[in-house]
Every structure is written in C-alpha cells, then in structure tokens.
N, C-alpha and C positions, 0 to 999 in steps of 0.2 A: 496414598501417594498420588499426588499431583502426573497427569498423563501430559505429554509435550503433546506440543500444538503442531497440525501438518498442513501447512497453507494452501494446500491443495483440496484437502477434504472444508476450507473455509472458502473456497473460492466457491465450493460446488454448492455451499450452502448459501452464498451469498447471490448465486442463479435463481437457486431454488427460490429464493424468496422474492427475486423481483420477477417469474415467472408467473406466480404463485401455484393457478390448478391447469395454466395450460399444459396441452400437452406437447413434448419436449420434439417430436418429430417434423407437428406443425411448425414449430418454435424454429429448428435448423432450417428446413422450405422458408421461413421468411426472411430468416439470415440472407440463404442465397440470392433470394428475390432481393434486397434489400441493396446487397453487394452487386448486384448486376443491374440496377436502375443509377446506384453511383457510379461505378464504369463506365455505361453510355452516357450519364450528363460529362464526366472527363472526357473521353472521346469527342464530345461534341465540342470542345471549345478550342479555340485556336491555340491558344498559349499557355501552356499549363507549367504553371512556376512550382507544385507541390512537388518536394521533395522525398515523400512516403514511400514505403514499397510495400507492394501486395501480394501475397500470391496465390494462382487460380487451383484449389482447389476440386476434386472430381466431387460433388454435391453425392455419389450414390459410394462411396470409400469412406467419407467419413466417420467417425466415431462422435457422434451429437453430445456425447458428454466430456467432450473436450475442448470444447468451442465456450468461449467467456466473452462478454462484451469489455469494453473498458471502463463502465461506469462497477462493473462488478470485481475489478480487478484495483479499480481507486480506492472501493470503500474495505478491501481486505488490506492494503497497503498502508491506509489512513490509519484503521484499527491496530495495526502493528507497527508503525513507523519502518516499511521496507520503500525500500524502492523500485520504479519500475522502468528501467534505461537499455540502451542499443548493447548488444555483448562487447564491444572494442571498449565499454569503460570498465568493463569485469576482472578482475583481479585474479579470477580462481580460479582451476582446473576443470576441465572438460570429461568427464567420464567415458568410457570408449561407448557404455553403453547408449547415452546422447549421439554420439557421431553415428553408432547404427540404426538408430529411431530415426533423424535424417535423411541415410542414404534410401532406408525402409519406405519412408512417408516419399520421397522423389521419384523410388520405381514405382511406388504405386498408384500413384497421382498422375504417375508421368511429367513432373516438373521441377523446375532447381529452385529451394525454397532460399530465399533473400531476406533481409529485414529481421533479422532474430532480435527479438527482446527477452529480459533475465527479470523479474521478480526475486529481488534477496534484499538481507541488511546493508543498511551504508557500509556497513568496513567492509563488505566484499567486495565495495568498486571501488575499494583501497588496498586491502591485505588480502593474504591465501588465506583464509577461513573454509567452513564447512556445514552451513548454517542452512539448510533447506532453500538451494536455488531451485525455480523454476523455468526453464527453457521455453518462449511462447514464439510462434508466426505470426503475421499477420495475416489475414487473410480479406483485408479489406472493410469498408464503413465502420471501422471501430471496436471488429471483432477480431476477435484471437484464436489461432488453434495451441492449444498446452500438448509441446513435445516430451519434454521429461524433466524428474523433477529429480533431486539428490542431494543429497547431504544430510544432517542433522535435523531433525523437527526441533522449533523455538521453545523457550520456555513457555511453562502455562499462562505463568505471570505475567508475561509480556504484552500482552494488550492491555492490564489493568495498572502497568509502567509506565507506558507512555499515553495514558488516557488522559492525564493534565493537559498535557501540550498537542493535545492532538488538533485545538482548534481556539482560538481566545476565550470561549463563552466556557470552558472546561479548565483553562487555567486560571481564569475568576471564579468560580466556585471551588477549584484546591485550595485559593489565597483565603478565602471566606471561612470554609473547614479548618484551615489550618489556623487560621488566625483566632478561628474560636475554640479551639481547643487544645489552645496554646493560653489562652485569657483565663478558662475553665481550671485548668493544671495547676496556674500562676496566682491566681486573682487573691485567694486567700494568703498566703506567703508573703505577697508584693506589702499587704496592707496591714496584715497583722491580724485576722478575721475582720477590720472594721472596712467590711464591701458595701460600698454604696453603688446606686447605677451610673452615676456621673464619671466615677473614678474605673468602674468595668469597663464603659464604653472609651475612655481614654486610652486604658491600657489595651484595649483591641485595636485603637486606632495606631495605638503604637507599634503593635505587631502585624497589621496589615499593611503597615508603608513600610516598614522594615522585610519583610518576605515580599513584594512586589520589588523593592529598589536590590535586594540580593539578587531576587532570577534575573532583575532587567540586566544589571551588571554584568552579572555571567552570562547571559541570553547573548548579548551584544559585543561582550568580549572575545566568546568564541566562535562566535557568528550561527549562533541557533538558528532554528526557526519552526512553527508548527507544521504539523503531520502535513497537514490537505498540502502544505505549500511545496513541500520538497519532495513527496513521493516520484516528480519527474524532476529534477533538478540532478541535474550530471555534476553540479559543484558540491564541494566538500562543506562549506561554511557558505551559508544563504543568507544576506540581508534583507 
C-alpha cells in the first residue's frame, strides 16, 4: 500500500538537498546574517514602497529545522501543484492548535508575528477541505519559519499527476508518450496489419495534433495553467 505524501517531511528534503553537507547551524547563522544585512540596506533608503512583512525573530529560540527558504518551498509546490498565498485567501479552518503555536512562538520571541502564509491545494483557497495546510512566517530575505502544519497528507500519486503540467518541456513529452502509444495500440487495427513507416508516422501525426488541440481546448477553456506559474497566483483560472 501506497504511503500518503506529508509536505512537510518534502520540504525538509527539499533543504536537505540544496544544503547538501553543510551544516545546518552554520546554515541558520547565515540566514540571520543574511536577514539583517537586508534590513539595513531597507533602513537605509529613503522611500520604501515594499509591501512585505517580516518578522524579527530571537536567532538563539529558534528551531533551525523550521526555517525554509522560498526557492525550497517553489520546488515542493511545483512538484505538487499547491500553492503558496497570504491566509485571507484560505478557505479552511484554523485548528486551535495553530492559534497556540502563534501565541507560543510570540511569548517566546517576544513579537507579534504578521505576514502569515499557507502552503495547500488550490481548492482550499476556494472550499473547507482538509488536505495537509501548512502555516509559514516570514522572517525576512526570502525565508520562512513553518508554524504548523494539519490536515490530511496528499496522495502518493500526486506529484506523478500533475507532472505533465508542471512546466511545458513535461507536457511535450506526455504529448510524445502518449501519442506513441496511442499509434503503437492502433497502428496494426487502423491498417489491417499492412504497416508501413509512412502511414505510422501519419497516424502519429494525427494523434499528436489531436492530444495537443484537446488539452489546448480545455487548458484555455477553463483557464489552466502550469505548476511553476500559479504556485503564487491568488486567481482561480490563470491565463
């Protein structure tokens, strides 16, 4: 039996591997560093139009294996088709135990955390669903700290579902696959056994512009779009 998938244990794997053998403590020390050389170049400028919010963290409280950056938080959202938006577009319930991780991480820090973001599927920043949200802060230059995570772990299968569309160069090679073993299936049937290469190649050409023009159809119809584009995308249907 197939194990469900926990977004959480893939985020950490997705650290681990763009870390590779550093070690993890130096790794938080240069978060902080990192985070507190962007704050003084902000400070320093007259005008600041960025709309973000950050917040300051105690560098000797934290828990280092909570801390994610956002390019490790794209490629787990890419791989799964989730997304990853501000809580006012979230649909689903708040477990009490979330609101005490909160009030917990604010005595202990000493700060009122702002800026919450959810990692979940689309239909939970549409429907009450129960699909493994994750609750994350910001903590400034592009890092996150992960408050709490709840609900149901994804199916297994789910990253090998939406793996077609996860990026164009992945939905040209499903259309290729499928077009050839759609030809492969057919080819003898179509002809009666008399296959020649002229007439395979036809009939492949016929079932690759027929599978390209149904997803385009339906793509465009109901306003699809691939993984990398919408993982930040607050709209429902993306052109």
């Amino acid at each position: 039996m197939m194990k469900s998938v926990n977004i959480e244990e893939k985020l950490v794997h997705a650290r681990q591997k763009s870390l590779h053998s550093e070690n993890i403590l130096s790794w938080v020390s240069q978060v902080f560093n990192e985070i507190d050389v962007e704050r003084n170049k902000t400070l320093q400028k007259l005008k600041n139009n960025s709309t973000s919010i950050t917040n300051k963290f105690d560098i000797d409280k934290v828990e280092a294996n909570k801390i994610y950056h956002i390019s490790q938080i794209k490629k787990v959202c890419v791989d799964y088709r989730l997304r990853f938006l501000e809580t006012k577009f979230f649909k689903g319930d708040y477990p009490a135990e979330a609101i005490t991780k909160i009030k917990e991480l604010e005595r202990k820090h000493n700060i009122k955390l702002n800026g919450f973001k959810i990692i979940a599927p689309s239909v939970l920043f549409r429907l009450k669903k129960a699909d493994d949200p994750i609750l994350l802060a910001p903590m400034g230059n592009d890092y996150y700290y992960l408050i709490h995570k709840w609900g149901n772990d994804l199916h297994p299968l789910r990253k090998l579902l939406f793996w077609p569309i996860k990026n164009v160069g992945n939905l040209l090679f499903s259309f290729l696959l499928l077009s050839i073993g759609l030809t492969v299936l057919t080819n003898n049937f179509i002809f009666n056994n008399q296959v020649s290469l002229p007439y395979t190649i036809m009939l492949f050409m016929f079932y690759f512009k027929g599978v390209v023009g149904l997803t385009l159809f339906y793509g465009i119809a109901l306003g699809k779009n691939f993984n990398e584009n919408i993982w930040q995308s607050k709209y429902d249907k993306v052109c």
